[in-house]
C-alpha positions in Angstrom: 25.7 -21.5 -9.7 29.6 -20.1 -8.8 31.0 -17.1 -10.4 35.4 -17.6 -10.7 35.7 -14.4 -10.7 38.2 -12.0 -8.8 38.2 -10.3 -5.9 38.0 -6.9 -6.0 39.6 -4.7 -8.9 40.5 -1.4 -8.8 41.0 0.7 -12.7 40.0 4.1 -14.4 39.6 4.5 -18.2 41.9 5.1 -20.4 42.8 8.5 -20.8 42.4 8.2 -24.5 38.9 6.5 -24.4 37.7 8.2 -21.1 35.2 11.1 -22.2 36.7 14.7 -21.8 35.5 16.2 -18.6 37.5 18.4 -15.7 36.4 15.4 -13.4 38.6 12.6 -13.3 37.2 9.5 -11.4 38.9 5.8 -10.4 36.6 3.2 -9.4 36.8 -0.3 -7.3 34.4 -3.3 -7.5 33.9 -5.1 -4.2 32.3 -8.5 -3.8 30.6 -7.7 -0.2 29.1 -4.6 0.6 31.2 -4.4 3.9 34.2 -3.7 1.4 32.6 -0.1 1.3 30.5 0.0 4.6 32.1 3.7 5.5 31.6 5.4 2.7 28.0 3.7 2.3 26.7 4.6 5.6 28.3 8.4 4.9 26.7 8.8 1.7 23.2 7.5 3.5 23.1 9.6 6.2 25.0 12.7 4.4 24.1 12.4 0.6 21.2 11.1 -1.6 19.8 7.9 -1.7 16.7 5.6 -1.5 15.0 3.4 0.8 15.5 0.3 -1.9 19.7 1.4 -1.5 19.7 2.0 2.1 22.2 -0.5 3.8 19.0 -2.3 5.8 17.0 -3.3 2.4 20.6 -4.2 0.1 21.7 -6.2 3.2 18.6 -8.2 3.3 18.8 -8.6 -0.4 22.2 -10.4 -0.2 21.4 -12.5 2.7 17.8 -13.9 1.9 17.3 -13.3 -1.9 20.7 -13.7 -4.3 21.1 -17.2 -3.4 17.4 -18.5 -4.4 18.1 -16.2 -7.7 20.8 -17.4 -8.3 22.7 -13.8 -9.2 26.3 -12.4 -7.6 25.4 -9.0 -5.8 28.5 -7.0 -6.3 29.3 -3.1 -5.6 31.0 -0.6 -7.5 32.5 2.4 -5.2 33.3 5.3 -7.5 35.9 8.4 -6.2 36.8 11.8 -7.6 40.6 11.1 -8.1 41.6 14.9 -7.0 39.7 15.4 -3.9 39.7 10.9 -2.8 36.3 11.6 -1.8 33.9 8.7 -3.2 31.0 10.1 -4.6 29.0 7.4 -6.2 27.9 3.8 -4.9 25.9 1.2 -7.1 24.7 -1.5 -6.0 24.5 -4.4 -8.7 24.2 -8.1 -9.8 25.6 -10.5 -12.2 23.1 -13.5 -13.5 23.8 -15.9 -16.0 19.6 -16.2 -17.7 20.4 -18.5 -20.2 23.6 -18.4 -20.3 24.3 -14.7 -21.1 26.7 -13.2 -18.6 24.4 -10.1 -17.3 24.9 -7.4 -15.5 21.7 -6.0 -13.3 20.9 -3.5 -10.9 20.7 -5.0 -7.7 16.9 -5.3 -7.6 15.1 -9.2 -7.5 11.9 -8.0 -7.5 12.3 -5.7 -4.3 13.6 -2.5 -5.6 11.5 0.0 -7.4 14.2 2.5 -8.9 17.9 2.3 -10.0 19.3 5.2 -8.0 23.0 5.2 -6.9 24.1 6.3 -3.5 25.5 9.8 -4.0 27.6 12.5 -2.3 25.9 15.8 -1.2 28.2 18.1 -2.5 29.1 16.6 -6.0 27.0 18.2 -9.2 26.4 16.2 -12.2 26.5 17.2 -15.4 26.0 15.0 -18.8 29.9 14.8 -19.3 30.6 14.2 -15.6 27.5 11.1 -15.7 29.7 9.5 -19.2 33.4 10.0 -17.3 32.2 8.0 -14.2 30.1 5.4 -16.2 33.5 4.6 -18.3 35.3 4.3 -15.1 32.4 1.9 -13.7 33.0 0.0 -17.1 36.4 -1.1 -16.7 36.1 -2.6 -13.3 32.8 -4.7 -14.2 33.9 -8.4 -14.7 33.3 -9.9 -18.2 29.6 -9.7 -19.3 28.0 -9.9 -22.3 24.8 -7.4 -21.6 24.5 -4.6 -19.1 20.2 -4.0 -18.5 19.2 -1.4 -16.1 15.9 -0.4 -15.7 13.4 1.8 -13.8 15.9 4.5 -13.8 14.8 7.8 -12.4 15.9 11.2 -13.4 15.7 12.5 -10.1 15.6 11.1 -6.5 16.0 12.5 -3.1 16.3 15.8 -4.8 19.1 15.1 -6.4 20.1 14.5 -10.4 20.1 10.6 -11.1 23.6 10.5 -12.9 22.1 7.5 -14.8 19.8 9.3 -16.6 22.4 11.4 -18.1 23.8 8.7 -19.7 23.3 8.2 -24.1 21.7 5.2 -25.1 18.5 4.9 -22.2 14.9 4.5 -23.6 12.2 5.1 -21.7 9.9 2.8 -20.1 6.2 2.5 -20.2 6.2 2.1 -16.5 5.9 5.5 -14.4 6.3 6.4 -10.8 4.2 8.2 -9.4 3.9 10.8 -6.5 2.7 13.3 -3.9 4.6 16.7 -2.5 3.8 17.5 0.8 3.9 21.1 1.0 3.9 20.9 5.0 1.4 20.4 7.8 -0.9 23.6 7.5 -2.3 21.8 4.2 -5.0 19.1 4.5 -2.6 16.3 2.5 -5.9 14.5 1.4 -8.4 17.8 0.7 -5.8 19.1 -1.7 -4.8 16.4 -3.9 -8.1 14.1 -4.2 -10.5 14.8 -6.8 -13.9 15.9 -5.1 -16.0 13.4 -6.2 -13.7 10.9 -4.8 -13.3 12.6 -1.1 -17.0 12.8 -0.9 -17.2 8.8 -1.9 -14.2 8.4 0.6 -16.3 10.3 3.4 -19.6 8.8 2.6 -17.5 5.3 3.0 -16.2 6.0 6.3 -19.2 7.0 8.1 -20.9 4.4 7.1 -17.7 1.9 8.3 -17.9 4.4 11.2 -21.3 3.1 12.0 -19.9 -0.8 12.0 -17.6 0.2 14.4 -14.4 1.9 15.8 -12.0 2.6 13.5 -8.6 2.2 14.3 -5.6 3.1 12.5 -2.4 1.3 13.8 1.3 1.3 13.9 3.7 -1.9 14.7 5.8 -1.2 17.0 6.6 -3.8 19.1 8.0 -7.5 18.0 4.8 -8.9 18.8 2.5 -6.2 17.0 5.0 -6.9 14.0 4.6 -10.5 13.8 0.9 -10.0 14.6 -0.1 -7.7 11.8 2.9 -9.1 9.7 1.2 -12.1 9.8 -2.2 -10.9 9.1 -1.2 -9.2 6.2 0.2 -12.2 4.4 -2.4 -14.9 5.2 -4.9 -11.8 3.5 -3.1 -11.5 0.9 -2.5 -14.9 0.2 -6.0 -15.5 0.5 -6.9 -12.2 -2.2 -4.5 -13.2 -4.7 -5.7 -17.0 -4.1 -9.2 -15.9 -5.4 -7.5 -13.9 -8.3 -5.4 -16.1 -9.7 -2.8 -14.3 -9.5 0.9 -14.7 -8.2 2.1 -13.2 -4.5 5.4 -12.6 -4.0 5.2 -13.2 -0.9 4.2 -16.6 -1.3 8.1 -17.8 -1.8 9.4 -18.0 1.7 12.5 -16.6 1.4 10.6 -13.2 0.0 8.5 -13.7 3.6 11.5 -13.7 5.3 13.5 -10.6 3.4 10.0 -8.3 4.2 9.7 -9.5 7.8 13.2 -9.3 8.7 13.5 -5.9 7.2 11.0 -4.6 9.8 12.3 -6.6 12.6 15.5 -4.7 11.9 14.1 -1.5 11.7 12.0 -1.7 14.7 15.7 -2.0 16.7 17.6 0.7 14.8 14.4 3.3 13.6 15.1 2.8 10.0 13.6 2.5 7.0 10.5 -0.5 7.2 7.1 -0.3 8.5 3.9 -2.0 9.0 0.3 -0.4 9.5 -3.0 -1.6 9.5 -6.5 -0.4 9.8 -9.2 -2.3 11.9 -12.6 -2.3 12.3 -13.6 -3.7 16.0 -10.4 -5.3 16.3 -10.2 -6.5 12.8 -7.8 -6.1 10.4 -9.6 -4.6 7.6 -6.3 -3.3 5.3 -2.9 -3.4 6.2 0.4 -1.9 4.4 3.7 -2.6 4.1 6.1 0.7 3.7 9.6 2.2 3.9 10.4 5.8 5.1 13.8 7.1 4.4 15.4 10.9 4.2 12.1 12.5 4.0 10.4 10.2 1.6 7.7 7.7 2.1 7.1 5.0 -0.1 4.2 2.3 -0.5 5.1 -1.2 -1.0 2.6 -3.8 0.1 -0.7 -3.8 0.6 -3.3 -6.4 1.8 -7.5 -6.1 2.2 -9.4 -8.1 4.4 -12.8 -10.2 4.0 -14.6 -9.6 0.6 -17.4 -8.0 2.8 -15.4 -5.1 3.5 -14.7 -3.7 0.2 -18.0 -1.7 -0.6 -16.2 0.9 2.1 -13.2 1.3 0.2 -10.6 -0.2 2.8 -7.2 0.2 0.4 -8.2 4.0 -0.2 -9.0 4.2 3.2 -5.6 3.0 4.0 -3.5 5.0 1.9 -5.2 8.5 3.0 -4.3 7.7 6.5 -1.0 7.3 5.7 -0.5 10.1 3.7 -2.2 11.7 7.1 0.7 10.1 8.9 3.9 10.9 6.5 2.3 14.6 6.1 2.4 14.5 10.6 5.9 13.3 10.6 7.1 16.4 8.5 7.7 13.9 4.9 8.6 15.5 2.2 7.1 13.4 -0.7 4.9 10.3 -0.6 5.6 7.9 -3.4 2.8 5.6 -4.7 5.7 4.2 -6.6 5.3 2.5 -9.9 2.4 1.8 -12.4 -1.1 3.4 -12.9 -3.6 2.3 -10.8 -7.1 3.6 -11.2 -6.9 5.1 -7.4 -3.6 6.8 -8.2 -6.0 9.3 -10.7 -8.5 10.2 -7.7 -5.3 11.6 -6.0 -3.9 13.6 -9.0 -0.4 12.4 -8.1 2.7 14.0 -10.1 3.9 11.1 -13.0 8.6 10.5 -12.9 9.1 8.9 -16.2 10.9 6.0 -16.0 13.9 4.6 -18.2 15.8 1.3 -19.3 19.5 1.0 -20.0 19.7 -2.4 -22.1 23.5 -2.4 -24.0 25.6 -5.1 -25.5 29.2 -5.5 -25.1 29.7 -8.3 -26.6 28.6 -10.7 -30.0 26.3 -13.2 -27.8 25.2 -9.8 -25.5 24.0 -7.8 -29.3 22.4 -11.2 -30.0 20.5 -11.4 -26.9 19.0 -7.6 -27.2 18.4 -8.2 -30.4 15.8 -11.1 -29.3 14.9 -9.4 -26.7 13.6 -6.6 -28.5 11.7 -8.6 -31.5 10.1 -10.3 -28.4 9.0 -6.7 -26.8 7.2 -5.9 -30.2 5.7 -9.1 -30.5 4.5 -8.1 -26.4 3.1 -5.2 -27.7 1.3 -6.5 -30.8 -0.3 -8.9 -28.6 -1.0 -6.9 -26.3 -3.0 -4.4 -28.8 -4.8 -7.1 -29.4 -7.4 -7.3 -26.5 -9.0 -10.4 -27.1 -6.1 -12.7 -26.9 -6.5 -16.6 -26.4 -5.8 -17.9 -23.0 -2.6 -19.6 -25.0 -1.8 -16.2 -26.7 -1.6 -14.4 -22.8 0.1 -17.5 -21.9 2.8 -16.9 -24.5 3.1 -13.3 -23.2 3.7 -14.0 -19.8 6.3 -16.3 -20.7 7.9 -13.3 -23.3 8.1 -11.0 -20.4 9.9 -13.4 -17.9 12.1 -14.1 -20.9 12.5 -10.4 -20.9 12.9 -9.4 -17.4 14.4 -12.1 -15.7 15.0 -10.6 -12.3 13.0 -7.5 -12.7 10.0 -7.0 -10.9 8.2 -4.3 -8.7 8.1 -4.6 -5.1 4.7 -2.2 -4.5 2.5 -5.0 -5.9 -0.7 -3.4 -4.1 0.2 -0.2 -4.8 0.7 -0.6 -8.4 -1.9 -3.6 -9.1 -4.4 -4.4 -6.8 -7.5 -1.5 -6.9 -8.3 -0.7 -3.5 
């Protein structure tokens, strides 16, 4: 699919139209995101931003994933007109689903909030968050809908300017989370439920008695591709058994992950693999991304069905919330959805919200459908005992729905460990 559409454009709003503030703002859409490579690296080493925005994970995005998806990433750099200074970077993409010229948030699947790149020293307010959104509105190219979702309200410790914004609706999904009040506090003591620490120690003595336990970082090209490949062919293996879908069965996704922590292994940023063995087997492993403080779970695998009455995913995830606590982390993010082990950790819940607006006749249309089809979702859903052609039907709603939305911490969020 070919998008003719221009280069780069450059515009603010109208004066008359633009919302009142004392911030004026210009912005410029780009079509590469070398177009804006100083002010992206600045804003990632000196401002806010995520792991799923650093310049590693949106790089690998572009090259490995928006051709297959058939979207145009694009960028929109927005600067405070007085000062020059840009202050905002979003990452986006424009798709075509059915023929309705879209406008996402950079995500295909990999990508578990919509957070902007921001500057350090720039407060938002409401009226600020409207003034720059109109000026990001009259550089987009012609759409007919503009969906963001899994916005946060706050990342990084900063004010998401998106969830300022009129009009957002929250989602059912939730993130969820961990502090980490520094290394004098026993991470896993203090947040686990005591029934569930004793069950996790009773577990691991027992495992203890089978063998050494190891717990083990890639760090080499070799251990990588080792543990890398482990991980998949486990997973693939799992989710085989399940019947269920593995993103990381689609090669090109293989490739995005593994590259990522190839890259990261040369330059110290962002991904990560770990894995726990028992006598030189790979029992659990876990795919992660550390950035500015924040650890974040993404992929997980589990071994042979005969290691799961010791808990191997739990086991996992408390040694590496042993491991972001030693490194001097801030926060450790479970990420999205509401796994049963998420409750044994009594992690803090970051409501999450949906921008879905129409700009033109086809775009009010298409929300329009697309919201009848959510209440049908959720009327079938209410309904537990659905016919394998009614869940069927639903699946096929909610691809309708999100057509290149997804969740990247599939383990995390869906597989119990």
């Amino acid at each position: 699919m070919t998008f003719a559409l221009p280069r780069e454009t450059v515009a603010v709003p109208d004066d008359d139209k633009a919302p009142k503030t004392s911030v004026n703002f210009a912005a410029r859409l780009l079509w590469t995101r070398s177009g804006c490579e100083a002010a992206w690296r600045r804003l990632q080493a000196e401002g806010y931003s995520t792991a799923f925005q650093t310049a590693v994970w949106t790089d690998g995005i572009c090259e490995h994933l928006a051709g297959p998806a058939h979207i145009r990433p694009f960028f929109v750099e927005v600067q405070d007109r007085e000062s020059g200074e840009v202050v905002m970077l979003l990452p986006l993409a424009l798709s075509r689903p059915l023929g309705v010229r879209t406008v996402n948030w950079l995500n295909l699947a990999v990508c578990d909030y919509a957070a902007p790149l921001l500057a350090a020293d720039f407060k938002w307010s409401p009226e600020s968050a409207r003034a720059a959104w109109a000026a990001v509105r009259a550089v987009l190219p012609p759409v007919d809908v503009i969906d963001i979702s899994q916005i946060p309200p706050t990342f990084a410790g900063a004010v998401n300017p998106l969830s300022l914004l009129p009009g957002r609706r929250r989602m059912e999904l939730s993130a969820f989370g961990i502090p980490i009040r520094g290394v004098e506090e026993p991470i896993v003591a203090h947040w686990m439920q005591s029934k569930p620490l004793r069950e996790l120690g009773r577990r691991r003595r027992r495992l203890e008695e089978v063998g050494e336990i190891q717990f083990v970082e890639a760090k080499t090209p070799d251990e990588l591709d080792g543990l890398f490949d482990a991980m998949v062919k486990q997973r693939r293996f799992r989710f085989e058994a399940m019947g269920r879908f593995d993103l990381l069965s689609r090669p090109h996704y293989e490739r995005f992950y593994r590259e990522a922590a190839r890259q990261s292994l040369e330059d110290g940023a962002t991904a990560r693999v770990f894995g726990v063995f028992v006598n030189d087997e790979l029992i659990s492993a876990a795919y992660v991304l550390v950035h500015a403080g924040v650890f974040s779970g993404i992929l997980m695998s589990i071994g042979h069905d005969r290691w799961g009455k010791y808990g191997p995913g739990l086991l996992l995830v408390t040694e590496l919330m042993k491991w972001s606590q030693a490194q001097g982390h801030r926060y450790f993010d479970l990420t999205i959805g509401d796994m049963p082990y998420k409750s044994d950790l009594q992690p803090i819940e970051m409501e999450l919200s949906r921008m879905l607006e129409a700009t033109t006749v086809v775009g009010a249309i298409d929300v329009a459908c697309r919201r009848l089809a959510w209440k049908f979702d959720a009327w079938l859903q209410a309904h537990k005992r659905l016919s394998a052609g009614g869940r069927r039907l639903r699946r096929a709603l909610r691809r309708m729905s999100h057509p290149h939305h997804g969740a990247t911490s599939e383990a995390f969020r869906r597989q119990k460990p």
